[in-house]
C-alpha positions in Angstrom: -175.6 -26.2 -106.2 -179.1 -27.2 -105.5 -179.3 -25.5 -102.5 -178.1 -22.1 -103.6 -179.7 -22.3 -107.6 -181.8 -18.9 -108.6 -185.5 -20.2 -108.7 -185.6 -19.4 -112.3 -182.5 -22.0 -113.3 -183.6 -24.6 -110.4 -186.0 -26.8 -112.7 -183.3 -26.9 -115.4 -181.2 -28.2 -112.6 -183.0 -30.7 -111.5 -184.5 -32.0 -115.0 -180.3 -32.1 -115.4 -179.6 -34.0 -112.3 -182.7 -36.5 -113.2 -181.2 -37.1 -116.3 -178.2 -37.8 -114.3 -179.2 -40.4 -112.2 -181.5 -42.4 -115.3 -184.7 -44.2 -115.4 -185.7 -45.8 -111.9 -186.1 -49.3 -112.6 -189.4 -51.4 -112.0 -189.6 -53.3 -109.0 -189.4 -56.6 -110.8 -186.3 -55.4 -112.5 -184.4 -54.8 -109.2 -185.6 -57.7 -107.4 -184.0 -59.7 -110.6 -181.0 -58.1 -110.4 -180.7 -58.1 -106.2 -182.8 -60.9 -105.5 -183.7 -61.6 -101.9 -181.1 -63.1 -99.6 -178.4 -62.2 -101.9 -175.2 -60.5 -99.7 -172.7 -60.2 -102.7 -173.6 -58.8 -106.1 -171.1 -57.0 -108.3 -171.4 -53.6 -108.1 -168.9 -53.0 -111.3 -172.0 -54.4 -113.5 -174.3 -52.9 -115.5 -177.3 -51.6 -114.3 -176.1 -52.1 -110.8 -173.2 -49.7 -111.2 -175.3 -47.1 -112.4 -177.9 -47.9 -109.4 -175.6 -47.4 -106.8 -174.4 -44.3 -108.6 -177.9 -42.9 -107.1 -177.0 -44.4 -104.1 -173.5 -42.7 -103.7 -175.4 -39.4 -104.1 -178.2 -39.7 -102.3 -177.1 -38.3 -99.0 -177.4 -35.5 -100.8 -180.0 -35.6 -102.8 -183.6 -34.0 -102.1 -186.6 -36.7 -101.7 -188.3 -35.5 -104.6 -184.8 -36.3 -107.1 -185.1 -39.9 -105.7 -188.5 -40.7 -106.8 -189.3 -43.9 -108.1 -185.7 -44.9 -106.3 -186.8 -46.5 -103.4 -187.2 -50.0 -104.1 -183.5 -49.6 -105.2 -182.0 -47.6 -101.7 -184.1 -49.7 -99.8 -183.1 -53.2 -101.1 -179.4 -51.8 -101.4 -179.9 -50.9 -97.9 -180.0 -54.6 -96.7 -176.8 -55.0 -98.1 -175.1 -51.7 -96.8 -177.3 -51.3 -93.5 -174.8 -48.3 -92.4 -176.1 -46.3 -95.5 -173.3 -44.2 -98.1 -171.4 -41.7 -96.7 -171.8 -38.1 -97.5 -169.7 -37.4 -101.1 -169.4 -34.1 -99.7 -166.8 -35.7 -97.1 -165.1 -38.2 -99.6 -161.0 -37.9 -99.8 -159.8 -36.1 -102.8 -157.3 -39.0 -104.2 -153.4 -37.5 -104.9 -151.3 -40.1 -106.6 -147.8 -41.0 -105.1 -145.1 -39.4 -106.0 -143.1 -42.9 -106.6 -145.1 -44.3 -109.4 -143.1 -41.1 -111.4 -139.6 -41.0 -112.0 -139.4 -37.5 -112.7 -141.4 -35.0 -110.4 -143.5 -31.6 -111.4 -141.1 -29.5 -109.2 -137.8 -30.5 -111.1 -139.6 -30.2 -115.0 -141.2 -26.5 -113.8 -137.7 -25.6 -113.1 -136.5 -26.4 -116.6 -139.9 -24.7 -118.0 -139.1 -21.8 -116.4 -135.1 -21.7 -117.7 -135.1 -23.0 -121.2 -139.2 -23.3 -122.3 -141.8 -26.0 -121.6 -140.4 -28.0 -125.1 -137.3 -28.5 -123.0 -139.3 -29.7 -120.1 -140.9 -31.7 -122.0 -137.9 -33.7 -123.7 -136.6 -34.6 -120.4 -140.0 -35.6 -119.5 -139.9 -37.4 -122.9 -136.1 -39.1 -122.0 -137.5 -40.8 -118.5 -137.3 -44.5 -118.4 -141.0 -44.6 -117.6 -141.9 -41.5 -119.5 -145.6 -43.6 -120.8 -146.5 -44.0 -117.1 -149.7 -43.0 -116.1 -148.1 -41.0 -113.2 -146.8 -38.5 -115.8 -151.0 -37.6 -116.5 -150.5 -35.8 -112.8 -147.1 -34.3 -113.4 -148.0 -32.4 -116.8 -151.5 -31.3 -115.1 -149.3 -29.2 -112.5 -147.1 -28.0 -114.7 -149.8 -26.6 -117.5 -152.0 -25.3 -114.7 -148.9 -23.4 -113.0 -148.2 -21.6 -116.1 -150.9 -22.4 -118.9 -149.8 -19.4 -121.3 -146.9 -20.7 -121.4 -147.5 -24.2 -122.0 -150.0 -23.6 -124.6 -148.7 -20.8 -126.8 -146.8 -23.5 -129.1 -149.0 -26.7 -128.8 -147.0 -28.9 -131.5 -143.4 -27.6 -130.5 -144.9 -28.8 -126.9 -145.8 -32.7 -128.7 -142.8 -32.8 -130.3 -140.8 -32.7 -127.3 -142.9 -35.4 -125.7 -142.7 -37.5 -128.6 -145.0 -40.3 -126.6 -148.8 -40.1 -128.1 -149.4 -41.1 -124.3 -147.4 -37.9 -123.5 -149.3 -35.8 -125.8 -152.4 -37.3 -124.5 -151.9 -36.3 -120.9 -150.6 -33.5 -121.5 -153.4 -32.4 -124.0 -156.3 -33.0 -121.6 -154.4 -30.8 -118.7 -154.2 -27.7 -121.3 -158.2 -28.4 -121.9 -159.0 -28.2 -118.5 -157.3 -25.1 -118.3 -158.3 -23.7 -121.6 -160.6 -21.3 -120.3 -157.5 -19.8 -118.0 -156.6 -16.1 -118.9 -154.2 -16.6 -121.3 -154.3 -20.3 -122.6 -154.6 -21.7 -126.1 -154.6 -18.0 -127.9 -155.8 -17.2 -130.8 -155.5 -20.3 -133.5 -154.1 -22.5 -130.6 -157.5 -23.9 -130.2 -158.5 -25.2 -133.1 -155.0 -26.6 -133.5 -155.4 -28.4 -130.2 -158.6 -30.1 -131.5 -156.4 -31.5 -134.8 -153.4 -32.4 -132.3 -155.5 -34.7 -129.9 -157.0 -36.3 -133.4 -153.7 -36.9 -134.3 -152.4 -38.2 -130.6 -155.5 -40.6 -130.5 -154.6 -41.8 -134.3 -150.9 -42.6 -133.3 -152.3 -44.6 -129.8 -154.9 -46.5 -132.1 -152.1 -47.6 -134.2 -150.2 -48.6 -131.8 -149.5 -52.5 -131.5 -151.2 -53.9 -128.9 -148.8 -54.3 -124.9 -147.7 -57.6 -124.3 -147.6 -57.1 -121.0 -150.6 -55.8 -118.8 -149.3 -52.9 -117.4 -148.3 -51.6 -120.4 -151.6 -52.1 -121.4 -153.5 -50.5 -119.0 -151.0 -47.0 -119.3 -152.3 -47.3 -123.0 -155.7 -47.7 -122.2 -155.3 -44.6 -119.8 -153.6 -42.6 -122.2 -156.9 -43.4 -125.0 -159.0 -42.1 -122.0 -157.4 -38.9 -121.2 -156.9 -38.1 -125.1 -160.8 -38.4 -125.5 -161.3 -36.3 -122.6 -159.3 -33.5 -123.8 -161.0 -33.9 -127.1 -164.7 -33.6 -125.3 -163.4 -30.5 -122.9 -162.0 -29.0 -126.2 -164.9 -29.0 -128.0 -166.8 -27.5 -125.1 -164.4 -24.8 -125.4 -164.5 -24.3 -128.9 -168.8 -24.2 -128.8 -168.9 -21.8 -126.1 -166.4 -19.6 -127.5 -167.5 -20.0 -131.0 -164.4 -21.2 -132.6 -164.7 -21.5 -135.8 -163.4 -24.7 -137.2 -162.1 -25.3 -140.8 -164.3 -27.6 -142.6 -161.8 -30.7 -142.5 -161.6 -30.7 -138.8 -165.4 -30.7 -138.4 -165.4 -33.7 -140.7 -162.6 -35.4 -138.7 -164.1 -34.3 -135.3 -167.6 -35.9 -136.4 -166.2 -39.3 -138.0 -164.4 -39.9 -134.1 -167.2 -38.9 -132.2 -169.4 -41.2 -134.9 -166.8 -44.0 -134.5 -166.9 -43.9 -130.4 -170.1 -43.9 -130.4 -171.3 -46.9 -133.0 -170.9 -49.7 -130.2 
């Protein structure tokens, strides 16, 4: 993108990608934080993870993005003297098809013979239906066909009964939403209430008692917020028009995630 951007859009760019990256630190900050002599730090801490998030990119990055970043790349540099790899060359991730019991192949077929609803209640009736897998399997089957499986949005939840369901499968028809076809007409706006109403059912849900139950609800809150986010990107650029209770209920969860 920064290579090929018209000159009259490149400045926005770049004033985006600074943005991006944050405030360079002062020198006496970093040298706090990766002190001299120092050959393991944790790289999952704050500000470090957001350092080496400049790091990770700047094989790719023009000199004049990194300003103000070299004390950081250099003293990083010490500690990885082979230097990041290229993100342009980093492995997209698939996830295995074991950690699903049911596969998108077998569900598309149903889709296709009796309607994504009846996919979904046999995605629904698997024995590890809240698995995080499933995130994967409804994202290939709502990008395969996306009219489809957004035309009837509720009849599509109330098949997958599971608020983890609903999540995943929510955020694959917002990624999509801009697909010929997907969420028509009112659709949208009633796929902003739905994900407000999947997210209330997973807060008020009690908490796991075991930790991988835990983690497939944690993953489930993420992707419900993320379809919420890419919905209301949707809705703005389209110019959606909202009803006035769903603007309230829209603002009070953005409010709430943001207070901490």
């Amino acid at each position: 993108m920064l290579g090929s951007c018209p000159p009259e859009r490149s400045a926005q760019l770049e004033t985006d990608v600074r943005t991006a990256l944050g405030t360079p630190p002062p020198v006496a900050r970093v040298a706090e934080v990766l002190p001299d002599g120092a050959e393991r730090v944790d790289g999952l801490a704050e500000p470090l993870a957001s350092w080496l998030r400049v790091w990770d990119w700047s094989p790719v990055l023009p000199a004049r993005l990194l300003a103000g970043w070299e004390p950081v790349l250099d003293t990083v540099k010490h500690l990885q003297p082979a230097g990041p790899s290229d993100p342009r060359t980093a492995p997209m991730l698939e996830p295995h098809r074991a950690t699903t019991a049911l596969y998108a192949e077998d569900l598309a077929e149903a889709a296709a013979g009796h309607g994504p609803p009846a996919a979904a209640a046999a995605l629904a009736a698997a024995s590890d239906a809240s698995a995080e897998g499933y995130a994967m399997v409804l994202h290939r089957l709502v990008a395969a066909d996306p009219a489809a499986w957004t035309a009837d949005v509720p009849a599509v939840l109330t098949s997958l009964q599971l608020p983890e369901l609903g999540a995943f499968y929510l955020a694959a028809a917002a990624v999509l939403a801009d697909r010929p076809g997907a969420l028509p007409g009112s659709a949208l706006a009633d796929a902003v209430t739905a994900v407000l109403d999947v997210r209330r059912r997973l807060d008020e849900t009690a908490p796991a008692t075991d930790a991988a139950a835990s983690d497939d609800r944690s993953t489930a809150v993420f992707f419900a917020d993320q379809a919420l986010f890419d919905l209301l990107t949707t809705v703005w650029r389209t110019d959606t028009a909202l009803a006035g209770d769903q603007e309230k209920a829209v603002l009070a969860h953005l409010h709430a995630l943001a207070a901490p």
